[in-house]
Residue, then its C-alpha position, 0 to 999 in steps of 0.5 A: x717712347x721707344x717707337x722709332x716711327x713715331x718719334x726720333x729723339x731716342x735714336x737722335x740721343x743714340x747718335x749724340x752717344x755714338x758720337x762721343x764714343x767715337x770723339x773718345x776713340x779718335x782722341x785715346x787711339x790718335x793713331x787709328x782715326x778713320x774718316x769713316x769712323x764720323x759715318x757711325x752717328x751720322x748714319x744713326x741720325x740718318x736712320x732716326x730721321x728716315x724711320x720718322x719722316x718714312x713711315x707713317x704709323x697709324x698713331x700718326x694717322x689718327x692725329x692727323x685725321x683730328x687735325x684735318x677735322x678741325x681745320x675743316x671744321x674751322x672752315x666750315x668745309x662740309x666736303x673735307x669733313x664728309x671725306x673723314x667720315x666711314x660709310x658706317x658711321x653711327x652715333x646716340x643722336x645721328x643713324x647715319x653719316x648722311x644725317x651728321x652731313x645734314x647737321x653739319x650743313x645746318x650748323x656750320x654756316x657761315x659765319x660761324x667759327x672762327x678758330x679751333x684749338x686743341x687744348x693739350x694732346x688728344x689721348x688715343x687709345x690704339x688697337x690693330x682694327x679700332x682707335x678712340x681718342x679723347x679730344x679737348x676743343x677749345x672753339x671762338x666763334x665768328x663775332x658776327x656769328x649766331x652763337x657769338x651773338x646769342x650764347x657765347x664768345x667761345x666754349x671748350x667742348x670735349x668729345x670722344x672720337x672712334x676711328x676705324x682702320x678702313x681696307x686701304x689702311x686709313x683711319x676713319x672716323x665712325x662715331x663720334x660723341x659729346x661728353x662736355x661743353x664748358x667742363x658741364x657733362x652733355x650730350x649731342x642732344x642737350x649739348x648747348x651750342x645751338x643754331x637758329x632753324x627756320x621756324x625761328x625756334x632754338x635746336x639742339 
C-alpha cells in the first residue's frame, strides 16, 4: 500500500490534497497567489508517476516473470520459456532444467493451448534473495489439439512457483510444482493434462 515504486495512487492522492490546499490558500490569501504555487501538486504528481514508470521493483519483476510465462506458454515458445528458467532449476519430478525443456518440448505441440489466464492476482511471498508465488491458470486448449479432443476443453490448474534473485538482479525461476488441476489436489506425476507419446500409450 505505501510502497511508492510499486504503485502511485498514494502519492496521486497526496497530490489531489496539495491541490486543494493551495486552491484554499489562493482563494483566503487572494492577495498572496503565486503561479508557482500550482507547481507543488504537480510536482508531487510528477514525482508518484517517475517513482512508478522509474524503478522497477522486484515485486514488479516477479509478476512480470509470470506473465512473460504465460504468454509463452500460450505460444508454445520453448526458447522464451527456457530464458525464465535459473540453471539450477529442480523440481519432485524434473532433476534439471534440461528435463523440464524436454517435457516441454513433448507437450507443447502445436496445436496445443489456445489461451492462459490468470485467475486473480498470484499471491507472492518476497524475501531479499527468494520469491514464491502461488498461481491460479485458468488454460483453453487448442479445439483441435490432443487434450481438447481427448480430455477436456479446458482446465484450471493452480501451481507454486519459486523464483531466485539471480547475480544480475532478475528473478528466475528454480522450481516449480503442481498442486491442483480443476480444484482436485495432484501432483507433476499424477497431474491429468497428458499428451500422447509415440508408443501411443497415455503419459503423465
Amino acid at each position: 500500500m505505501w510502497n511508492f515504486f510499486e504503485q502511485p495512487w498514494t502519492l496521486l492522492g497526496a497530490a489531489v490534497i496539495v491541490l486543494f490546499g493551495v486552491l484554499t490558500f489562493r482563494s483566503v490569501w487572494a492577495d498572496k497567489q503565486k503561479w508557482w504555487q500550482w507547481l507543488f501538486p504537480v510536482g508531487v504528481a510528477a514525482l508518484a508517476l517517475g517513482l512508478d514508470f522509474g524503478v522497477t521493483t522486484d515485486l514488479e519483476k516477479v509478476n512480470r516473470a509470470i506473465t512473460t510465462g504465460i504468454k509463452a506458454g500460450e505460444r508454445e515458445d520453448i526458447v522464451a520459456i527456457s530464458r525464465l528458467i535459473a540453471a539450477d532449476y529442480e523440481d519432485s519430478y524434473h532433476k534439471s532444467k534440461q528435463a523440464l525443456l524436454d517435457r516441454c518440448r513433448a507437450r507443447l505441440v502445436p496445436p496445443a493451448i489456445d489461451r492462459i489466464r490468470k485467475v486473480g492476482r498470484p499471491k507472492v511471498q518476497l524475501s531479499p534473495s527468494q520469491a514464491t508465488a502461488t498461481l491460479a491458470m485458468w488454460i483453453t486448449f487448442d479445439k483441435e489439439s490432443y487434450w481438447a479432443q481427448s480430455y477436456k476443453p479446458n482446465a484450471l490448474v493452480v501451481m507454486q512457483l519459486y523464483f531466485r534473485k539471480q547475480p544480475n538482479k532478475t528473478w528466475l525461476l528454480n522450481r516449480a510444482e503442481v498442486l491442483e488441476v480443476d480444484k482436485m489436489p495432484v501432483n507433476w506425476g499424477a497431474a491429468k493434462l497428458v499428451a500422447p507419446d509415440p508408443s501411443g500409450t497415455r503419459s503423465t
